[in-house]
C-alpha positions, 0 to 999 in steps of 0.5 A: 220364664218365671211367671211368678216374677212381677213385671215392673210397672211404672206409674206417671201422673198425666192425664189421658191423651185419648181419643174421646171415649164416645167414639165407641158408638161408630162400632157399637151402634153397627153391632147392637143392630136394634139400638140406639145411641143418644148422647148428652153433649154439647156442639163439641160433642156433636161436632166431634160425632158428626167427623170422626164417624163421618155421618152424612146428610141423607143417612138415617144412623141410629145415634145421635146427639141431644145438645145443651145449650147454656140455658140448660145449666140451670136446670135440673135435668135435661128435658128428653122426653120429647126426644125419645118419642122421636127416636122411637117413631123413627127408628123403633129401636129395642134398647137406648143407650143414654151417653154421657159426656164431659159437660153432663158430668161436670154438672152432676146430672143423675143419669141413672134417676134420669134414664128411670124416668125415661124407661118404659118396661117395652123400651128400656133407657139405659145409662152409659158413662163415658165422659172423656174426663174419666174413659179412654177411646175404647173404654166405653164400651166396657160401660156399655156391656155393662149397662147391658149385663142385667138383661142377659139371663142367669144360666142354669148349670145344665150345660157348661158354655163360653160367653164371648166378650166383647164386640166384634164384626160378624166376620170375626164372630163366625170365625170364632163361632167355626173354631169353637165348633171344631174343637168343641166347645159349646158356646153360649153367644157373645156380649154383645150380640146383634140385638138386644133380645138375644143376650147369652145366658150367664151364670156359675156354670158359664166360661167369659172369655174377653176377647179385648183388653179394655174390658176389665170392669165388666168381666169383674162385674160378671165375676161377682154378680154371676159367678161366672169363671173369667178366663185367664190367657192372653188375648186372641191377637196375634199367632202366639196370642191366639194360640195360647186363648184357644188352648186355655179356654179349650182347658176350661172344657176338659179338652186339651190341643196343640195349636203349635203347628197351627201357630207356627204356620201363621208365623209363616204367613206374615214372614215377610211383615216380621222380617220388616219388625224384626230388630225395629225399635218400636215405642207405645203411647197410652191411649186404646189400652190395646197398648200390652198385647200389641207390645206383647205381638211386637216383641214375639215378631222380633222388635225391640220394644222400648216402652209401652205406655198404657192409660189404665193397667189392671194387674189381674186381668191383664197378668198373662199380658205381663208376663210375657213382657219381662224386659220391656218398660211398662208405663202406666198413665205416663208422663206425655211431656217425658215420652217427647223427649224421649222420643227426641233423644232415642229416636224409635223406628216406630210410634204407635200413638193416638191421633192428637199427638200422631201429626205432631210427632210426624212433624217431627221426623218420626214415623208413626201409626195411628193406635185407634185403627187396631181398635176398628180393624178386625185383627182378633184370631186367626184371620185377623193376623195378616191384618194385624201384621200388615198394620204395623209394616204399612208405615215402616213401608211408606217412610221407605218409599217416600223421597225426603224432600227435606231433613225432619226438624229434629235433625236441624236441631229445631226443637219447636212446640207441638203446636207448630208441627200440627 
Protein backbone atom coordinates (compact mmCIF):
# COMPACT_ATOMS: atom_id res chain seq x y z
CA UNK A 1 0.00 0.00 0.00
CA UNK A 2 1.27 3.41 -0.74
CA UNK A 3 1.00 5.50 2.36
CA UNK A 4 1.38 8.44 0.39
CA UNK A 5 -2.11 7.71 -1.37
CA UNK A 6 -4.73 10.02 0.34
CA UNK A 7 -7.66 8.11 1.68
CA UNK A 8 -10.79 10.20 0.28
CA UNK A 9 -12.81 11.75 2.94
CA UNK A 10 -16.24 12.74 2.30
CA UNK A 11 -17.82 15.61 4.44
CA UNK A 12 -21.48 16.12 5.20
CA UNK A 13 -23.21 18.95 6.93
CA UNK A 14 -25.16 17.26 9.65
CA UNK A 15 -25.16 17.80 13.28
CA UNK A 16 -23.79 15.67 15.86
CA UNK A 17 -26.18 12.67 16.70
CA UNK A 18 -23.95 11.65 20.07
CA UNK A 19 -24.61 10.81 23.08
CA UNK A 20 -23.85 13.89 25.49
CA UNK A 21 -20.56 14.76 26.00
CA UNK A 22 -20.84 15.11 29.83
CA UNK A 23 -21.03 11.61 30.02
CA UNK A 24 -17.71 11.13 30.15
CA UNK A 25 -17.79 12.04 33.71
CA UNK A 26 -19.02 8.08 34.46
CA UNK A 27 -15.50 7.23 33.53
CA UNK A 28 -13.34 10.03 34.37
CA UNK A 29 -14.56 10.66 38.17
CA UNK A 30 -13.74 6.70 38.62
CA UNK A 31 -10.28 7.32 37.34
CA UNK A 32 -9.13 10.77 38.93
CA UNK A 33 -9.73 9.12 42.37
CA UNK A 34 -9.43 12.63 44.38
CA UNK A 35 -11.74 14.79 42.07
CA UNK A 36 -14.78 15.92 41.58
CA UNK A 37 -16.94 16.71 38.85
CA UNK A 38 -19.93 19.58 39.27
CA UNK A 39 -21.77 20.40 36.11
CA UNK A 40 -23.51 23.61 35.19
CA UNK A 41 -27.01 22.54 33.72
CA UNK A 42 -30.29 22.42 33.95
CA UNK A 43 -32.84 19.30 35.17
CA UNK A 44 -31.90 17.89 31.68
CA UNK A 45 -28.57 17.71 32.58
CA UNK A 46 -29.42 16.38 36.02
CA UNK A 47 -32.07 14.06 34.46
CA UNK A 48 -29.65 12.55 31.82
CA UNK A 49 -26.61 12.36 34.60
CA UNK A 50 -29.03 10.74 37.21
CA UNK A 51 -29.93 7.46 34.18
CA UNK A 52 -27.31 7.26 32.21
CA UNK A 53 -24.44 6.74 35.18
CA UNK A 54 -27.08 5.14 37.32
CA UNK A 55 -26.53 6.88 40.42
CA UNK A 56 -28.41 5.64 43.36
CA UNK A 57 -29.86 7.25 46.55
CA UNK A 58 -27.61 6.40 49.24
CA UNK A 59 -24.44 6.80 47.25
CA UNK A 60 -21.81 9.30 47.81
CA UNK A 61 -20.26 10.11 44.01
CA UNK A 62 -17.89 12.62 43.64
CA UNK A 63 -19.99 14.28 40.60
CA UNK A 64 -22.97 16.14 40.62
CA UNK A 65 -25.08 18.97 39.23
CA UNK A 66 -25.61 22.44 40.04
CA UNK A 67 -28.72 23.51 38.32
CA UNK A 68 -30.21 26.67 36.67
CA UNK A 69 -33.40 27.77 37.08
CA UNK A 70 -34.99 30.77 35.02
CA UNK A 71 -34.47 33.14 37.60
CA UNK A 72 -30.56 32.49 36.64
CA UNK A 73 -30.76 33.76 33.08
CA UNK A 74 -30.64 36.98 34.33
CA UNK A 75 -27.68 37.09 36.18
CA UNK A 76 -24.28 37.32 35.35
CA UNK A 77 -22.89 34.60 36.72
CA UNK A 78 -23.86 31.44 38.37
CA UNK A 79 -23.75 31.90 42.36
CA UNK A 80 -21.44 28.65 43.22
CA UNK A 81 -19.62 29.54 46.19
CA UNK A 82 -21.78 28.28 48.66
CA UNK A 83 -21.77 24.90 46.57
CA UNK A 84 -18.07 24.48 46.36
CA UNK A 85 -17.94 24.98 50.22
CA UNK A 86 -20.04 21.83 50.32
CA UNK A 87 -18.22 19.71 47.87
CA UNK A 88 -15.12 20.42 49.73
CA UNK A 89 -16.63 19.26 53.39
CA UNK A 90 -18.07 16.50 52.14
CA UNK A 91 -15.84 14.84 49.75
CA UNK A 92 -12.56 16.96 50.11
CA UNK A 93 -11.36 16.36 46.81
CA UNK A 94 -7.71 17.91 45.39
CA UNK A 95 -9.23 19.14 41.93
CA UNK A 96 -12.94 20.22 40.74
CA UNK A 97 -13.77 20.19 37.24
CA UNK A 98 -16.45 22.92 36.67
CA UNK A 99 -18.49 21.31 33.23
CA UNK A 100 -20.05 23.11 31.14
CA UNK A 101 -23.50 22.30 29.25
CA UNK A 102 -25.71 23.52 26.55
CA UNK A 103 -27.52 26.21 28.29
CA UNK A 104 -24.41 27.90 29.99
CA UNK A 105 -22.87 28.09 26.53
CA UNK A 106 -25.82 29.62 25.03
CA UNK A 107 -25.98 32.16 27.80
CA UNK A 108 -22.28 33.13 27.19
CA UNK A 109 -21.18 32.26 30.89
CA UNK A 110 -17.12 33.02 31.28
CA UNK A 111 -16.12 29.71 32.76
CA UNK A 112 -12.87 30.69 32.85
CA UNK A 113 -13.27 34.08 34.85
CA UNK A 114 -15.89 32.09 36.97
CA UNK A 115 -13.68 29.22 37.84
CA UNK A 116 -10.81 32.21 38.91
CA UNK A 117 -13.01 33.20 41.34
CA UNK A 118 -13.85 30.19 42.74
CA UNK A 119 -10.06 28.62 42.83
CA UNK A 120 -8.06 28.80 45.76
CA UNK A 121 -4.11 27.92 45.51
CA UNK A 122 -4.93 24.49 47.81
CA UNK A 123 -8.14 23.61 45.46
CA UNK A 124 -8.00 24.54 42.22
CA UNK A 125 -11.38 24.83 39.98
CA UNK A 126 -10.88 24.06 36.64
CA UNK A 127 -12.92 24.91 33.51
CA UNK A 128 -13.93 22.13 31.36
CA UNK A 129 -16.13 22.50 28.02
CA UNK A 130 -18.36 20.09 26.97
CA UNK A 131 -21.38 21.32 26.00
CA UNK A 132 -23.22 19.01 23.69
CA UNK A 133 -23.74 21.59 21.21
CA UNK A 134 -20.12 21.43 20.24
CA UNK A 135 -18.38 17.98 22.02
CA UNK A 136 -19.37 14.24 21.11
CA UNK A 137 -19.61 11.32 23.76
CA UNK A 138 -16.06 10.79 24.41
CA UNK A 139 -14.93 14.40 23.36
CA UNK A 140 -14.84 15.90 26.74
CA UNK A 141 -12.49 14.11 28.20
CA UNK A 142 -9.87 15.57 25.59
CA UNK A 143 -11.25 19.00 27.78
CA UNK A 144 -10.57 17.70 30.61
CA UNK A 145 -6.84 16.61 29.92
CA UNK A 146 -6.54 19.49 28.74
CA UNK A 147 -7.77 21.66 31.65
CA UNK A 148 -5.38 18.95 33.39
CA UNK A 149 -2.22 19.83 31.35
CA UNK A 150 -0.90 23.01 33.18
CA UNK A 151 -0.24 21.13 36.68
CA UNK A 152 1.83 18.38 35.20
CA UNK A 153 5.36 19.52 35.50
CA UNK A 154 7.70 20.17 32.63
CA UNK A 155 10.32 17.18 32.28
CA UNK A 156 13.94 17.78 32.30
CA UNK A 157 15.76 16.14 29.40
CA UNK A 158 17.56 13.58 31.84
CA UNK A 159 15.76 10.73 30.81
CA UNK A 160 13.87 9.84 27.97
CA UNK A 161 9.97 8.39 29.16
CA UNK A 162 6.40 7.78 27.20
CA UNK A 163 3.37 9.47 28.67
CA UNK A 164 0.39 7.31 28.26
CA UNK A 165 -2.78 9.44 27.08
CA UNK A 166 -5.70 8.85 27.90
CA UNK A 167 -8.01 7.04 30.69
CA UNK A 168 -7.78 3.92 31.42
CA UNK A 169 -9.00 1.41 34.18
CA UNK A 170 -5.95 0.16 36.39
CA UNK A 171 -6.34 -3.40 34.69
CA UNK A 172 -5.45 -1.87 31.31
CA UNK A 173 -3.04 0.64 32.99
CA UNK A 174 -1.05 -2.44 34.66
CA UNK A 175 -0.96 -4.15 31.24
CA UNK A 176 0.36 -1.64 29.92
CA UNK A 177 2.78 -0.63 32.54
CA UNK A 178 4.01 -4.79 32.49
CA UNK A 179 4.43 -4.73 28.62
CA UNK A 180 6.55 -1.33 28.50
CA UNK A 181 8.44 -2.94 31.16
CA UNK A 182 9.37 -6.03 29.28
CA UNK A 183 10.24 -4.60 26.39
CA UNK A 184 12.07 -1.43 28.05
CA UNK A 185 10.53 1.14 27.89
CA UNK A 186 11.04 3.70 30.39
CA UNK A 187 7.41 5.23 31.39
CA UNK A 188 6.71 8.43 32.98
CA UNK A 189 2.74 7.72 33.93
CA UNK A 190 -0.22 8.47 32.36
CA UNK A 191 -2.57 11.39 31.97
CA UNK A 192 -4.71 11.11 33.58
CA UNK A 193 -3.50 9.43 36.38
CA UNK A 194 -5.38 8.44 39.92
CA UNK A 195 -4.97 11.61 41.25
CA UNK A 196 -4.41 14.89 40.85
CA UNK A 197 -0.95 15.44 42.67
CA UNK A 198 0.76 12.55 40.82
CA UNK A 199 0.68 13.97 36.97
CA UNK A 200 3.78 12.60 34.95
CA UNK A 201 6.29 15.25 34.09
CA UNK A 202 6.28 16.31 30.62
CA UNK A 203 8.48 17.81 28.21
CA UNK A 204 11.02 18.03 24.97
CA UNK A 205 12.46 14.76 25.99
CA UNK A 206 9.09 12.88 26.63
CA UNK A 207 7.23 10.43 24.17
CA UNK A 208 2.99 10.93 24.07
CA UNK A 209 1.65 8.01 23.37
CA UNK A 210 -2.75 8.73 22.88
CA UNK A 211 -4.02 5.43 23.43
CA UNK A 212 -7.59 6.85 22.31
CA UNK A 213 -8.45 8.50 18.87
CA UNK A 214 -10.47 11.36 20.34
CA UNK A 215 -7.93 13.07 21.79
CA UNK A 216 -6.53 15.05 18.98
CA UNK A 217 -6.47 18.48 20.65
CA UNK A 218 -4.83 17.77 23.88
CA UNK A 219 -1.90 16.00 22.30
CA UNK A 220 -1.53 18.88 19.88
CA UNK A 221 -1.62 21.21 22.91
CA UNK A 222 1.09 18.93 24.51
CA UNK A 223 3.02 19.24 21.20
CA UNK A 224 3.12 22.84 21.11
CA UNK A 225 3.40 23.91 24.82
CA UNK A 226 5.88 21.14 25.75
CA UNK A 227 7.72 19.98 22.85
CA UNK A 228 6.71 16.91 23.36
CA UNK A 229 7.32 14.09 20.01
CA UNK A 230 3.40 12.56 19.77
CA UNK A 231 3.75 9.39 18.50
CA UNK A 232 2.26 8.34 15.34
CA UNK A 233 0.81 4.87 14.87
CA UNK A 234 -2.15 3.14 14.96
CA UNK A 235 -4.01 2.94 18.10
CA UNK A 236 -3.67 0.04 20.60
CA UNK A 237 -7.08 -1.71 19.55
CA UNK A 238 -7.07 -4.90 18.09
CA UNK A 239 -4.15 -7.61 17.06
CA UNK A 240 -2.83 -5.78 14.27
CA UNK A 241 -3.48 -2.21 16.19
CA UNK A 242 -1.59 -3.28 19.07
CA UNK A 243 1.18 -4.69 17.28
CA UNK A 244 1.94 -2.05 15.38
CA UNK A 245 1.63 1.03 18.82
CA UNK A 246 4.23 -1.33 20.43
CA UNK A 247 6.70 -1.80 17.79
CA UNK A 248 6.38 2.34 16.63
CA UNK A 249 6.75 3.48 20.18
CA UNK A 250 9.23 0.94 20.82
CA UNK A 251 11.33 2.68 17.76
CA UNK A 252 11.04 6.16 19.48
CA UNK A 253 13.38 4.43 22.16
CA UNK A 254 15.87 2.83 19.86
CA UNK A 255 14.60 -0.52 20.43
CA UNK A 256 13.47 -2.43 17.48
CA UNK A 257 10.77 -5.85 18.07
CA UNK A 258 8.92 -8.06 16.18
CA UNK A 259 5.51 -8.50 17.79
CA UNK A 260 4.30 -10.52 14.40
CA UNK A 261 4.01 -13.84 16.02
CA UNK A 262 2.62 -12.33 19.23
CA UNK A 263 0.08 -10.71 16.67
CA UNK A 264 -0.69 -13.63 15.14
CA UNK A 265 -1.12 -15.76 18.17
CA UNK A 266 -4.01 -13.35 19.32
CA UNK A 267 -5.59 -13.80 15.78
CA UNK A 268 -5.62 -17.32 16.77
CA UNK A 269 -7.41 -16.33 20.01
CA UNK A 270 -10.57 -14.82 18.59
CA UNK A 271 -10.57 -17.33 15.01
CA UNK A 272 -13.97 -18.28 15.85
CA UNK A 273 -15.34 -14.41 16.49
CA UNK A 274 -13.47 -13.56 12.71
CA UNK A 275 -14.76 -16.55 11.05
CA UNK A 276 -18.36 -15.04 12.39
CA UNK A 277 -16.97 -11.36 10.56
CA UNK A 278 -15.67 -12.40 7.93
CA UNK A 279 -17.43 -11.49 4.89
CA UNK A 280 -20.05 -9.54 7.09
CA UNK A 281 -21.31 -6.24 5.71
CA UNK A 282 -20.74 -3.86 8.53
CA UNK A 283 -21.62 -0.07 8.59
CA UNK A 284 -20.37 2.70 10.97
CA UNK A 285 -22.57 5.86 12.25
CA UNK A 286 -20.63 9.21 13.74
CA UNK A 287 -20.84 9.25 17.19
CA UNK A 288 -17.58 8.08 19.59
CA UNK A 289 -14.85 8.83 17.14
CA UNK A 290 -13.88 5.32 17.91
CA UNK A 291 -15.42 5.03 14.57
CA UNK A 292 -11.49 4.55 12.26
CA UNK A 293 -9.73 2.23 14.30
CA UNK A 294 -12.94 -0.02 14.92
CA UNK A 295 -13.61 -0.04 10.79
CA UNK A 296 -9.81 -0.45 10.57
CA UNK A 297 -10.17 -3.80 13.12
CA UNK A 298 -13.40 -4.82 11.01
CA UNK A 299 -11.66 -4.77 7.73
CA UNK A 300 -8.35 -6.87 9.03
CA UNK A 301 -11.14 -9.50 10.69
CA UNK A 302 -12.43 -10.06 7.13
CA UNK A 303 -15.59 -7.87 6.92
CA UNK A 304 -16.75 -5.56 4.41
CA UNK A 305 -16.78 -2.37 5.65
CA UNK A 306 -19.17 -0.35 3.80
CA UNK A 307 -18.93 3.07 5.23
CA UNK A 308 -17.50 4.69 8.26
CA UNK A 309 -18.94 7.53 9.71
CA UNK A 310 -17.17 9.78 11.92
CA UNK A 311 -18.07 13.26 13.49
CA UNK A 312 -14.76 14.83 13.64
CA UNK A 313 -11.55 13.45 11.65
CA UNK A 314 -8.11 15.14 11.89
CA UNK A 315 -5.98 14.23 9.07
CA UNK A 316 -2.77 14.26 11.17
CA UNK A 317 -3.43 12.45 14.04
CA UNK A 318 -5.58 10.08 12.73
CA UNK A 319 -3.31 9.37 9.47
CA UNK A 320 -2.03 6.04 10.21
CA UNK A 321 -5.91 5.08 10.83
CA UNK A 322 -6.30 6.41 7.16
CA UNK A 323 -4.11 4.69 5.55
CA UNK A 324 -5.08 1.34 6.51
CA UNK A 325 -8.41 1.92 5.10
CA UNK A 326 -8.02 2.37 1.23
CA UNK A 327 -11.04 1.37 -0.11
CA UNK A 328 -13.55 1.76 2.54
CA UNK A 329 -15.97 5.35 2.28
CA UNK A 330 -14.97 7.56 5.05
CA UNK A 331 -17.68 10.07 6.26
CA UNK A 332 -17.06 12.95 7.96
CA UNK A 333 -19.88 14.65 10.00
CA UNK A 334 -22.23 12.65 7.68
CA UNK A 335 -25.72 13.21 6.59
CA UNK A 336 -28.08 11.29 9.13
CA UNK A 337 -31.04 11.14 6.90
CA UNK A 338 -28.67 9.87 3.76
CA UNK A 339 -27.26 6.96 5.90
CA UNK A 340 -31.19 5.85 6.70
CA UNK A 341 -31.79 5.26 3.53
CA UNK A 342 -28.74 3.73 2.67
CA UNK A 343 -29.25 1.49 5.25
CA UNK A 344 -32.89 0.67 3.77
CA UNK A 345 -31.41 0.08 0.27
CA UNK A 346 -28.32 -2.20 1.17
CA UNK A 347 -29.50 -3.60 4.16
CA UNK A 348 -25.92 -4.31 6.17
CA UNK A 349 -25.17 -7.41 8.75
CA UNK A 350 -24.07 -5.17 10.88
CA UNK A 351 -24.96 -1.36 12.54
CA UNK A 352 -22.69 0.13 14.88
CA UNK A 353 -24.25 3.20 15.85
CA UNK A 354 -25.27 5.46 18.86
CA UNK A 355 -28.04 5.07 21.28
CA UNK A 356 -30.49 7.68 19.77
CA UNK A 357 -30.71 5.92 16.43
CA UNK A 358 -29.81 1.88 17.74
CA UNK A 359 -33.85 1.26 18.68
CA UNK A 360 -35.02 3.02 15.94
CA UNK A 361 -32.83 1.04 13.41
CA UNK A 362 -33.67 -2.29 15.48
CA UNK A 363 -37.12 -1.48 14.53
CA UNK A 364 -36.17 -1.59 11.46
CA UNK A 365 -35.05 -5.07 10.90
CA UNK A 366 -31.21 -4.28 11.42
CA UNK A 367 -29.22 -5.75 13.77
CA UNK A 368 -27.33 -3.10 15.65
CA UNK A 369 -24.49 -2.45 18.32
CA UNK A 370 -24.63 0.24 20.70
CA UNK A 371 -20.98 2.26 19.91
CA UNK A 372 -20.72 3.81 23.24
CA UNK A 373 -20.08 0.45 24.82
CA UNK A 374 -16.29 0.28 23.24
CA UNK A 375 -15.68 3.69 24.78
CA UNK A 376 -16.71 1.97 28.41
CA UNK A 377 -15.42 -1.61 27.70
CA UNK A 378 -11.56 -2.36 28.31
CA UNK A 379 -10.92 -3.40 24.64
CA UNK A 380 -7.02 -1.51 24.58
CA UNK A 381 -3.95 -3.85 23.99
CA UNK A 382 -3.58 -7.12 24.09
CA UNK A 383 -6.01 -8.14 26.79
CA UNK A 384 -8.70 -6.10 25.71
CA UNK A 385 -8.97 -8.03 21.93
CA UNK A 386 -11.23 -11.17 23.23
CA UNK A 387 -13.38 -8.23 24.63
CA UNK A 388 -13.25 -6.36 21.55
CA UNK A 389 -14.01 -9.38 19.39
CA UNK A 390 -16.46 -10.97 21.39
CA UNK A 391 -18.26 -7.26 21.28
CA UNK A 392 -18.74 -7.10 17.70
CA UNK A 393 -20.21 -11.09 17.29
CA UNK A 394 -22.57 -10.39 20.68
CA UNK A 395 -25.00 -9.27 18.32
CA UNK A 396 -24.59 -11.06 15.16
CA UNK A 397 -24.96 -14.26 17.69
CA UNK A 398 -28.04 -12.86 19.19
CA UNK A 399 -30.05 -12.09 15.77
CA UNK A 400 -29.29 -15.68 14.88
CA UNK A 401 -30.73 -17.47 17.79
CA UNK A 402 -33.57 -15.62 18.08
CA UNK A 403 -36.93 -16.90 16.14
CA UNK A 404 -38.58 -14.04 13.94
CA UNK A 405 -41.81 -13.84 15.31
CA UNK A 406 -42.36 -11.62 12.41
CA UNK A 407 -40.85 -10.07 9.11
CA UNK A 408 -39.18 -6.53 10.05
CA UNK A 409 -40.76 -3.60 8.50
CA UNK A 410 -38.60 -2.94 5.70
CA UNK A 411 -39.67 -6.14 4.46
CA UNK A 412 -43.41 -5.03 4.36
CA UNK A 413 -42.54 -2.53 2.39
CA UNK A 414 -43.45 -0.06 5.45
CA UNK A 415 -41.44 2.70 5.59
CA UNK A 416 -42.37 4.46 8.96
CA UNK A 417 -40.79 7.67 10.90
CA UNK A 418 -38.01 6.90 13.34
CA UNK A 419 -40.49 8.19 15.76
CA UNK A 420 -42.63 5.19 15.18
CA UNK A 421 -39.83 2.34 15.58
CA UNK A 422 -38.55 3.97 19.38
Amino acid sequence: MNSNQAVEIIREDNINHSFCGLASVGWLYQKIKDSFFLILGTHTCAHFIQNALGMMIFARPRFGVALMEESDLSKESPQLKPLIEEIKSDHHPSVIFLMSSCTPEVMKVDFEALCRTLSTPELPVLPVPASGLDFSFSQSEDSVLQALLPFSAVADDSEKKVVFLGSVNDTIADDFMAEAEKIGIPVAGFLPSNHFNDLPAIGKNTVVAPLQPYLSKVALKISRQRGANILKTLFPIGPDGTRRFWEDLAKEFDIQIDLSEREQMAWERIKTHTDRLSGKRVMLTADTLMELPLARFLKHAGADVVECSSSYINKKFHAPELEQLQGVKIVEKPNFSRQVQDLADNQPDLVITSLMSANPLAGRGHVVKWSMEFVLMPILGWSGVGSLAEMLTRPLNRKQHLHPLTDPVWKKGIMPSMDQNI
